[in-house]
C-alpha positions as CSV (number, residue, x, y, z in Angstrom):
1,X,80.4,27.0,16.5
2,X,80.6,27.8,20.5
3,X,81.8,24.2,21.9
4,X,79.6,22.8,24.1
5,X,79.5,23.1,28.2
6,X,78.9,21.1,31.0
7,X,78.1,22.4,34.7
8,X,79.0,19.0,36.0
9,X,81.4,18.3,38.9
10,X,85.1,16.4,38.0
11,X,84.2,13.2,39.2
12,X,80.9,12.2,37.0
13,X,81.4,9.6,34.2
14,X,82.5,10.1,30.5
15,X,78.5,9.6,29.9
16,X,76.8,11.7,32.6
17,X,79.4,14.5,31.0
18,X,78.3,13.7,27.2
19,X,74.5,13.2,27.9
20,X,74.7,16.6,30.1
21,X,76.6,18.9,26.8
22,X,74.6,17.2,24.1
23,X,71.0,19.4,26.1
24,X,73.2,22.3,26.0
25,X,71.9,24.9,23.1
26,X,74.0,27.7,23.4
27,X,75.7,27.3,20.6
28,X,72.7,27.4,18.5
29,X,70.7,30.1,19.9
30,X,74.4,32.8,21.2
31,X,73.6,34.5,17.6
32,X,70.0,35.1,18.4
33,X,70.9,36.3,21.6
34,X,73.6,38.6,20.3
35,X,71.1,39.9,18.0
36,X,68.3,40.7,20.3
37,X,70.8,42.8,22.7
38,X,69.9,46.4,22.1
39,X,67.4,45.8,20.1
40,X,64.5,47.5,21.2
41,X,66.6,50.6,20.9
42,X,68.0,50.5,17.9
43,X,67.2,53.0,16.0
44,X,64.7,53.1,13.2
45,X,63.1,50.0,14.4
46,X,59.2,52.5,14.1
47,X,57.7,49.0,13.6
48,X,57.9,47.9,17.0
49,X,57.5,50.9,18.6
50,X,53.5,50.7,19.5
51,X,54.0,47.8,21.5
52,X,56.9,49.4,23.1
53,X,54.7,52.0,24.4
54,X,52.4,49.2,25.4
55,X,55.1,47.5,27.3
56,X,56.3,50.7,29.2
57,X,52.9,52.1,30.1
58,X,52.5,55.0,27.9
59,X,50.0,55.0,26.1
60,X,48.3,58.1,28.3
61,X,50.8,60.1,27.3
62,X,50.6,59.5,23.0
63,X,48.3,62.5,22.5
64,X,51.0,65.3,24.3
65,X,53.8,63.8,21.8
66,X,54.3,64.2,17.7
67,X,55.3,60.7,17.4
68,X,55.7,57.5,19.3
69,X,59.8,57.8,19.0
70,X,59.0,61.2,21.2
71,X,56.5,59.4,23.3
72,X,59.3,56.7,24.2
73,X,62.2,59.1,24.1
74,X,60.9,62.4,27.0
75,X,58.4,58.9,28.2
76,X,61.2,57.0,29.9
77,X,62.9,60.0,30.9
78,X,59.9,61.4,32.6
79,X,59.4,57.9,34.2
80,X,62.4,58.1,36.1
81,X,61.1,61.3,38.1
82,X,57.4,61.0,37.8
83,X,55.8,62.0,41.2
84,X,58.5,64.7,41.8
85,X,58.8,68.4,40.8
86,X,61.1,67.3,37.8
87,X,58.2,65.0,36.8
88,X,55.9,68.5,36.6
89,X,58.7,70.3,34.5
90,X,59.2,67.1,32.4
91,X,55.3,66.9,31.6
92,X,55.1,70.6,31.1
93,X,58.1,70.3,28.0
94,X,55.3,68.6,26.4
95,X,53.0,71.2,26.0
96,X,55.7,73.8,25.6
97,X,55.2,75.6,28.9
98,X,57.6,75.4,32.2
99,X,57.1,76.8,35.6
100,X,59.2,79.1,37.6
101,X,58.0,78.4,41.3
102,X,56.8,75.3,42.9
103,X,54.5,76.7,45.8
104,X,53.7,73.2,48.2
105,X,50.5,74.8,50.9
106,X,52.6,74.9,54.8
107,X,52.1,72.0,56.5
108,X,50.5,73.6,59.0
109,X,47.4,74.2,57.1
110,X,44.2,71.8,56.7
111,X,44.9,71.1,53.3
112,X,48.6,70.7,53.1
113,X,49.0,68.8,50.5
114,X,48.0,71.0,48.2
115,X,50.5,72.4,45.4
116,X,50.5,75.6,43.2
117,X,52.5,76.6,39.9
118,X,53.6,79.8,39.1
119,X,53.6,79.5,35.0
120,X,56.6,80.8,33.3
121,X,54.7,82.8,31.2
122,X,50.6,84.6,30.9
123,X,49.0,81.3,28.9
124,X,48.7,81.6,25.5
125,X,45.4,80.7,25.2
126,X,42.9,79.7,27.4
127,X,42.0,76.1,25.3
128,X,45.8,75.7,26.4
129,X,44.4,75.4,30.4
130,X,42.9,71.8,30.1
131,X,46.1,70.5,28.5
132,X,48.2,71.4,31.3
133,X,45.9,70.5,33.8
134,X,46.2,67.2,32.5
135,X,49.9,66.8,32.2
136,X,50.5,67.9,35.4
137,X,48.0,65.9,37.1
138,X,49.8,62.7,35.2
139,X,53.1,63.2,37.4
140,X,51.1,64.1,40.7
141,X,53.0,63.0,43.6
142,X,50.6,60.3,45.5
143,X,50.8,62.6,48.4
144,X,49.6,65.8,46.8
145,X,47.2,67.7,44.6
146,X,47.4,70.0,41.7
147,X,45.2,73.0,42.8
148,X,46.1,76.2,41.3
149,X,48.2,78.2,38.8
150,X,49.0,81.5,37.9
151,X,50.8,84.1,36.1
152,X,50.9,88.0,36.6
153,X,48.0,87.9,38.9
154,X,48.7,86.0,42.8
155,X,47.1,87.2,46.0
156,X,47.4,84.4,48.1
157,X,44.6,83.4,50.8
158,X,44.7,85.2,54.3
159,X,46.7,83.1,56.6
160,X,46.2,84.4,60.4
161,X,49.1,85.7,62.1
162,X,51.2,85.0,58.9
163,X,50.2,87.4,56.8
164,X,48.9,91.5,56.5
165,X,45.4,92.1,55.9
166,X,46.4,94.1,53.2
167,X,48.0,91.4,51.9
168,X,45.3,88.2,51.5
169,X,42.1,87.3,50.4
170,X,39.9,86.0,53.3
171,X,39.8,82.1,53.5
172,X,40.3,82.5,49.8
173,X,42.8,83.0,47.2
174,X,42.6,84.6,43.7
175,X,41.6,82.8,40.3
176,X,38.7,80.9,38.9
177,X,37.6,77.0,38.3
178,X,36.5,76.4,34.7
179,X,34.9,73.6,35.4
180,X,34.3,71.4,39.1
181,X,37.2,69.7,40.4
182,X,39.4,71.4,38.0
183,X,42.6,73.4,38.9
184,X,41.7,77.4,39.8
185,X,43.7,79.8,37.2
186,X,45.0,83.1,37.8
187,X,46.2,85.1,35.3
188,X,47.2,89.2,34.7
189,X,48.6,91.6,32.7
190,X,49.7,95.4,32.9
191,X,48.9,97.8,30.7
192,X,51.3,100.5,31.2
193,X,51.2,103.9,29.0
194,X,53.8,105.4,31.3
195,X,53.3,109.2,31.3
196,X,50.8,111.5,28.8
197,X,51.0,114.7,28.9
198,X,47.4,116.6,28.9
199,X,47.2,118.4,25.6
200,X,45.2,122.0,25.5
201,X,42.6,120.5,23.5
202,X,41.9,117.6,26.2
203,X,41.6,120.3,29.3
204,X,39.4,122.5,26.9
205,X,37.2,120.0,26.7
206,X,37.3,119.3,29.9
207,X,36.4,123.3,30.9
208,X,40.1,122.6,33.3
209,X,42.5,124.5,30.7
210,X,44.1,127.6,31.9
211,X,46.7,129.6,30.0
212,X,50.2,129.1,31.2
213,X,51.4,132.1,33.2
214,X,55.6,132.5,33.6
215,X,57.3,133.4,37.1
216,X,55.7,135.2,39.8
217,X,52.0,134.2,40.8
218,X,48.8,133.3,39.2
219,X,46.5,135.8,38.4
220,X,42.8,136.1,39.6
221,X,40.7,134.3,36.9
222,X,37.3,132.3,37.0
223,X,38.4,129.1,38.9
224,X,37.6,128.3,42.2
225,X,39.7,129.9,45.1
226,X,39.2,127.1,47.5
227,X,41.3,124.7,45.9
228,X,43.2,122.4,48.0
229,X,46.8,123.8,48.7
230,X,46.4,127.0,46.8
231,X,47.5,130.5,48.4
232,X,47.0,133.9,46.9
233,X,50.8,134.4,46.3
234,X,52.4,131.2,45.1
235,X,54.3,129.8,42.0
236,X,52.3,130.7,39.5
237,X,52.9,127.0,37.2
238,X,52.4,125.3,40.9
239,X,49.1,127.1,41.4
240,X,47.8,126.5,37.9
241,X,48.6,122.8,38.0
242,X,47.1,122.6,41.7
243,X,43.9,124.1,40.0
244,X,43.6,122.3,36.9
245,X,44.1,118.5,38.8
246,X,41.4,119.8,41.4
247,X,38.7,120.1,38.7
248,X,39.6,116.8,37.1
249,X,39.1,115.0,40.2
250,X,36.3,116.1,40.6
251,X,34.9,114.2,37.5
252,X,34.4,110.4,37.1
253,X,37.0,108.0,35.9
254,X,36.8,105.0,33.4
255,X,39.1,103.4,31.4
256,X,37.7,102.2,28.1
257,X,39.3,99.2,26.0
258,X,38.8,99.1,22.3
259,X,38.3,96.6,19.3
260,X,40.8,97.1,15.9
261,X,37.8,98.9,14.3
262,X,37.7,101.7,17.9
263,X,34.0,100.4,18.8
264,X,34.2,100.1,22.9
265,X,34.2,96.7,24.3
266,X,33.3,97.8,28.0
267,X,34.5,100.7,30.2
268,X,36.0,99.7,34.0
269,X,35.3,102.7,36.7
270,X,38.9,103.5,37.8
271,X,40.1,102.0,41.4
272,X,42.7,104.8,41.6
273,X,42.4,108.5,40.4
274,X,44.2,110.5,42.3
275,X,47.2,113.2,42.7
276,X,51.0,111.3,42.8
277,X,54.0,112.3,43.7
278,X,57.4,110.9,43.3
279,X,58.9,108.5,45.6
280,X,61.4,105.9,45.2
281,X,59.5,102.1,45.5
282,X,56.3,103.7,46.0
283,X,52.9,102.2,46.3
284,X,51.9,103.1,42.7
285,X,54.8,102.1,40.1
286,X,54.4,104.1,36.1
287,X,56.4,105.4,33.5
288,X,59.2,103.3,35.4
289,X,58.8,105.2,38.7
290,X,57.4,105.0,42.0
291,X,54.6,107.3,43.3
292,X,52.6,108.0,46.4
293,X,49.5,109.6,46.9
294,X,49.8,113.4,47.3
295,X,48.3,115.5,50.0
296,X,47.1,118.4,47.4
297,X,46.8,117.9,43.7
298,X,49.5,118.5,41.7
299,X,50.9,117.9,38.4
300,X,50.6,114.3,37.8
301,X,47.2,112.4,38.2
302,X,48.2,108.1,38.8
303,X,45.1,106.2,36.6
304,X,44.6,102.6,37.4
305,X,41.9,100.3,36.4
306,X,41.8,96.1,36.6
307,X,38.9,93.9,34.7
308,X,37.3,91.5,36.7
309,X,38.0,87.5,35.5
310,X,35.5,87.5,33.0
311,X,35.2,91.1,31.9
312,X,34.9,90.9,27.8
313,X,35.4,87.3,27.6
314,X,36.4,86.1,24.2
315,X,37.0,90.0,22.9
316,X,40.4,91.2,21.7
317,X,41.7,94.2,23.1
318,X,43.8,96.9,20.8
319,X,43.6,100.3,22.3
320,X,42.7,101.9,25.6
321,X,42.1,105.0,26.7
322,X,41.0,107.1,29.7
323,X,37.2,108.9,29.8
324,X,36.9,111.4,32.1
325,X,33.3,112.4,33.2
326,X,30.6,111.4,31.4
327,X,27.4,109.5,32.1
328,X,26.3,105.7,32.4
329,X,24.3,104.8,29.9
330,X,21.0,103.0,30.7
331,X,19.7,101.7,34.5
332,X,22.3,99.8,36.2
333,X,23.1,98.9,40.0
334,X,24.9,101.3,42.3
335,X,28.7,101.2,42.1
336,X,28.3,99.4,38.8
337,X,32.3,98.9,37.9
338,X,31.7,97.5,34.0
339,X,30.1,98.6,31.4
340,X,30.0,96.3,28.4
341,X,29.9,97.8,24.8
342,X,29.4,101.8,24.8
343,X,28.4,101.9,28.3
344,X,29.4,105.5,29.1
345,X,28.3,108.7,27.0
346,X,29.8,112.6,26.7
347,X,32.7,113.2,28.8
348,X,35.8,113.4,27.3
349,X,38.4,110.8,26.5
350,X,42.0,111.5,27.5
351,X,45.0,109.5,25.5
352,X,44.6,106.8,23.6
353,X,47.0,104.0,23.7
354,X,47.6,101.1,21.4
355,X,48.6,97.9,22.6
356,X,49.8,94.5,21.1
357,X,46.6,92.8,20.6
358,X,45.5,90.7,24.2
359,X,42.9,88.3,23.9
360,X,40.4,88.7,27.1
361,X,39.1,85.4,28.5
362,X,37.8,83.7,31.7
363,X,40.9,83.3,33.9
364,X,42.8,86.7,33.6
365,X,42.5,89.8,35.0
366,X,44.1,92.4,32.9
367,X,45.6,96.3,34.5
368,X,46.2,99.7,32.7
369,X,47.6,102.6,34.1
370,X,48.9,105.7,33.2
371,X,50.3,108.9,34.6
372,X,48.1,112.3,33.6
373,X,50.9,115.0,34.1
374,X,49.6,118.7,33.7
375,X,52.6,120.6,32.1
């Protein structure tokens, strides 16, 4: 047994000494103490471990983690930072998503103390939303406010004097609330089918196809003369391609996207149809190249369409393809831009292109674009 102490000075009495060790209880309670050390983290102690959650305030976080171990093990750890940008990435582990910018609003804006995320990936589902709205609000720094997120899809709010008008949405920014005083989402995807090449049976039906004529110039034939760039002596594949894009553009563009079975879900009119050419980190970017819009037409058409947030909500999307001409079906406003179901009727489709299957929703905007070329 540990002999017994005093904490008396040298020159107290034989007595004061004795009375003073015989209220000392170390001895007696060292091997409870030497058992306690540690022991809320020894392992495989699961009994204990509710009130350890208790005792460390987190019980807010239980329903992120499998387990309480977890909750006590990425709990403490995230304690330690909570309030910071690590205290964001720690929270976001839980829900297996990261982000890959941490965008804080300049201070010399109103609401500076706003902050953004740019998600590390487009969510996996939209149910997925609320879970990381709540994480992240948990490790909030004091000073600041979760506001927004996105992925794929970012056009940031005008800012006068700091940015193009080209480049910004007026007093706004892109992306959706799902419900009030929730965090605004803003998601995208692109949809590229790189370059197709117009087959003979998709100009026929179109009325554009003209036989292929080798070296020398075009001959005189039943297409109009007046097309843009067009000379009576010229490269005859030149001429024919100049002729053939000219009467495509002169016919409506949608871009229809498609269930597993083929029915339609919607068409979206086209925000770009128009003659490309090549240029190296052009405005348009396809089949892994660069393009800018062409003064005549020529042999490559540039296709792009982007859904609204909301457009087909809840559909999945496993094809696409481009209609050109055809006719809205039933009355709808002017400069109607989506049609649900089978919104369009006649014209011709052009291409059809399959696609992993992408669940539409709310929060997402989603882009397809392809490359007509006329060979």
């Amino acid at each position: 047994m540990t002999e017994r102490l005093n904490l008396l000075p040298q020159n107290t009495t034989l007595f004061e000494r004795a009375l003073s060790e015989s209220f000392d209880r170390l001895p007696e309670l060292q091997p409870g103490f030497d058992e306690l050390r540690g022991f809320k983290f020894a392992p495989g102690q699961e009994s204990i471990l509710p009130w350890l959650v208790v005792e460390y305030g987190l019980g807010g976080i239980t329903q992120y983690l499998p387990d309480l171990a977890s909750v006590i093990e990425y709990g403490l750890r995230w304690q330690r930072v909570k309030g910071t940008p690590q205290g964001v990435a720690e929270s976001l582990t839980w829900v297996g998503y990261a982000f890959s910018t941490f965008y804080e609003a300049p201070v010399r804006r109103t609401r500076w103390h706003l902050y953004e995320l740019e998600l590390d990936r487009f969510r996996d589902n939209e149910d997925d939303l609320a879970t990381i709205e709540a994480v992240v609000r948990l490790s909030d720094p004091v000073r600041s406010e979760f506001y927004r997120a996105w992925n794929g899809y970012n056009v940031r709010e005008h800012d006068w004097a700091y940015s193009r008008w080209g480049d910004g949405i007026w007093g706004d920014n892109s992306g959706v609330f799902l419900h009030g005083g929730g965090v605004k989402w803003s998601f995208g995807r692109t949809f590229d089918a790189g370059f197709h090449e117009l087959t003979e049976a998709e100009l026929r039906a179109l009325g554009a196809w003209i036989e292929p004529v080798e070296g020398g110039s075009i001959s005189w034939g039943p297409f109009p003369w007046n097309t843009p760039g067009l000379q009576w002596v010229s490269d005859a594949a030149a001429s024919r391609a100049q002729i053939i894009a000219t009467a495509l553009l002169a016919k409506s563009c949608w871009v229809g996207v498609y269930r597993q079975d083929g029915t339609p879900i919607g068409f979206r009119k086209a925000h770009v149809y128009r003659p490309v050419t090549a240029l190296f980190g052009g405005y348009y970017q396809a089949g892994g190249l660069g393009w800018i819009a062409s003064d005549i037409p020529g042999p490559n058409i540039y296709v792009e369409a982007r859904m609204d947030f909301g457009e087909g909500d809840g559909e999945t999307v496993h094809s696409w393809s481009v209609t050109l001409g055809g006719n809205v079906v039933g009355t709808h406003p002017a400069g109607i831009r989506w049609l649900s179901g089978a919104g369009i009727s006649g014209g011709s489709i052009v291409g059809g292109f399959d696609i992993a299957p992408a669940l539409l929703g709310k929060t997402s905007r989603e882009r397809f674009r392809a490359l007509l070329k006329i060979v």
